[in-house]
N, C-alpha and C positions, 0 to 999 in steps of 0.2 A: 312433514308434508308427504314425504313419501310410504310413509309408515301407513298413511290416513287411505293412497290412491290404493295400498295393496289389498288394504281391507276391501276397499269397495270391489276390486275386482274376486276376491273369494267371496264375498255375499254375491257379486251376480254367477261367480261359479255355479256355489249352491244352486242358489235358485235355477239355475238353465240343468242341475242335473235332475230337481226335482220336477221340471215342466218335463223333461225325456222321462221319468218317469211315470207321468201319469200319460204321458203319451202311447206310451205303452200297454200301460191297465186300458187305457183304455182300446184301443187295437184289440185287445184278448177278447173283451168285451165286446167289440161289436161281431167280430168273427162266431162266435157265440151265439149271440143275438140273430146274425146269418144262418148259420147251422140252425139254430131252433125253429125258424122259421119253414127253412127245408122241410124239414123233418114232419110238421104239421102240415104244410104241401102236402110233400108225398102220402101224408096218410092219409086226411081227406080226400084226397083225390083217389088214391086206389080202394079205401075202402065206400067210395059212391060210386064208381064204377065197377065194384064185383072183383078186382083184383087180388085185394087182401080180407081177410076175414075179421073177428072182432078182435081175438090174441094178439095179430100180429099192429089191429092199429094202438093196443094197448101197449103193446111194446113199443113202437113208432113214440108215440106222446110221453111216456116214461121215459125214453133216449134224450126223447129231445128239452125233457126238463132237467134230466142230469146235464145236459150238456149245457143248459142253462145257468143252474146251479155252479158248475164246474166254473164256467165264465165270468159268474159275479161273484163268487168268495175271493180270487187274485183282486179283484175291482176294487173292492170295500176294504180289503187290506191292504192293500196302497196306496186310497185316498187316504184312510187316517192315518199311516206310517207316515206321509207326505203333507198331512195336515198336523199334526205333532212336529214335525221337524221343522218346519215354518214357524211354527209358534215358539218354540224354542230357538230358534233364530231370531225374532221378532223381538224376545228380551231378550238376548245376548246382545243387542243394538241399542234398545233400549236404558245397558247399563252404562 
């Protein structure tokens, strides 16, 4: 009996370590998603008001797609690290 309550509290370990971390991925991500948005701000906005030239908003929108980029490869790599470890938790239970 007691063997059975220890189990259940290391699956809800697990799993509450795997909700922290997509909680995470996901934070990176939206911080990201923020930044990229910035980034397209400020360039449309200074380059329709004469501020920045055509270089610098091509550099603005290239920035802000790395830094997009940058935000969703961590994302997509720890959904499925954390969708793999569920499932291999799911038959471990199963057995």
């Amino acid at each position: 009996m007691a063997k059975h309550g220890l189990k259940k509290e290391v699956l809800e370990l697990e799993v509450e370590k795997s909700r922290l971390n997509r909680e995470k991925s996901m934070l990176v991500m939206n911080k990201s998603l923020i930044l990229y948005f910035a980034f397209m701000f400020v360039a449309v906005l200074g380059f329709i008001n004469g501020y920045i030239d055509k270089t610098l908003l091509n550099v603005l929108i290239v920035m802000g797609l790395a830094v997009l980029i940058i935000g969703t490869v961590p994302y997509v790599r720890t959904m499925h690290t954390e969708e793999k470890r569920l499932n291999d938790l799911l038959q471990r239970m199963s057995k």
